[in-house]
C-alpha angles and dihedrals in degrees: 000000000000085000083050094058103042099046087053083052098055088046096067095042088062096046098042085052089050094053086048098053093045079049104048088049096055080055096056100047119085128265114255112274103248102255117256127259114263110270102253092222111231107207130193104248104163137358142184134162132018107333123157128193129221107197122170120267099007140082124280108271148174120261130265128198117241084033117142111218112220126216104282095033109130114197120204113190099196097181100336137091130231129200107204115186118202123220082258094062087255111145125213116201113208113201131202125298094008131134127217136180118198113220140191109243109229127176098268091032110049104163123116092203152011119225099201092162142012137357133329127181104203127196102180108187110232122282112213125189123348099354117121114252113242115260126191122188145219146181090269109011141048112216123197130178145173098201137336151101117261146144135237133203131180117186125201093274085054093241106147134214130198125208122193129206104159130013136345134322122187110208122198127190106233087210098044116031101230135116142187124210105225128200134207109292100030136080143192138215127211131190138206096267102005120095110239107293117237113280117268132178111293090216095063085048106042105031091171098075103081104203097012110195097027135117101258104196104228086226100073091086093066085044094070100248130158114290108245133152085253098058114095093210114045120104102235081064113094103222131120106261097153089099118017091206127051128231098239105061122346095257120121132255112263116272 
């Protein structure tokens, strides 16, 4: 009986040792990395003028539509103008001499892009429920959205301006912490090291966009109608008027 019991003894402590030891080795290895946001697919929709890729790994070229830009590609527009569609739908104008870098959205990096240089006309289809909202970067600012039409510009100081059509942007100072929510109408400026300053008229700011805030029919360039910045289809504006409807789904390019 005394064998019995020993030998029972000795049992458990075995056991108990091994389950330490299997315990104490989950403990050790490191937690699961969180999964990475879906890569949101930016897609060449449309294209004119001088544009060159950069696109890891490869050799600077020229763009393709149809083309899908992976995380890392910059895009530099020279004198040229680039239509990106998003998986969404969402369409990113690139204007000209801007310069653009595609990113991968990851949980403590959300953004889709960086505008390093330049000029970009956004129209980001709404986001409902749990979905993350779209950001977009920049030198000096951080811009999310759930939903709108807007327009971004960097300037070589890398001071940036946001421009709102439709809905409502949230900027945020990547210095200081701050943001601002801005409405259509109004825009905001941030600096290096400024937070976003408080939302003003956008047509005290930007003069140069006659009717800001109306529909503007992208007809009204054929028509013979004053060039302007705000005209889709002059031909000092830097869209993309060669074809009035894109190749990826019948919608047209963003006025």
């Amino acid at each position: 009986m005394k064998r019995i019991t020993a030998s029972v003894g000795i049992l458990a402590v075995v056991f108990f040792s091994i389950a330490a030891g299997l315990a104490a080795a989950q403990a050790q290895q490191p937690s699961a990395a969180p999964a990475p946001v879906p890569f949101a697919g930016a897609t060449i929709s449309e294209w004119k003028g001088k544009i060159h890729l950069e696109i890891p790994g490869q050799p600077s070229a020229s763009p393709a539509r149809g083309e899908l830009l992976p995380p890392g590609t910059v895009v530099e527009t020279g004198g040229g103008s680039l239509l990106l569609r998003l998986e969404d739908g969402s369409q990113i104008l690139v204007r000209a001499h801007t310069r653009l870098l595609v990113q991968q959205p990851a949980p403590t990096e959300r953004g889709y892009f960086q505008l390093l240089l330049g000029r970009i006309r956004a129209l980001i289809n709404k986001r409902t429920g749990g979905a993350p909202p779209f950001e977009l970067g920049t030198p000096s600012a951080v811009i999310a959205v759930r939903g709108t039409k807007f327009e971004v510009i960097v300037n070589k100081r890398h001071q940036t301006q946001v421009d709102v059509f439709e809905g409502q942007v949230e900027v945020i100072g990547k210095t200081s912490g701050k943001s601002v929510f801005v409405g259509p109408g109004s825009s905001t400026h941030v600096g290096m090291n400024t937070p976003p300053e408080a939302p003003r008229p956008t047509a005290a700011l930007r003069p140069d966009l006659p009717g800001f805030g109306e529909a503007q029919p992208g007809s009204r360039g054929s028509q013979g109608a004053p060039n302007s910045p705000g005209n889709p289809g002059s031909p000092n504006n830097p869209n993309i008027p060669s074809n009035p409807r894109n190749q990826s789904g019948g919608k047209p390019p963003i006025p």
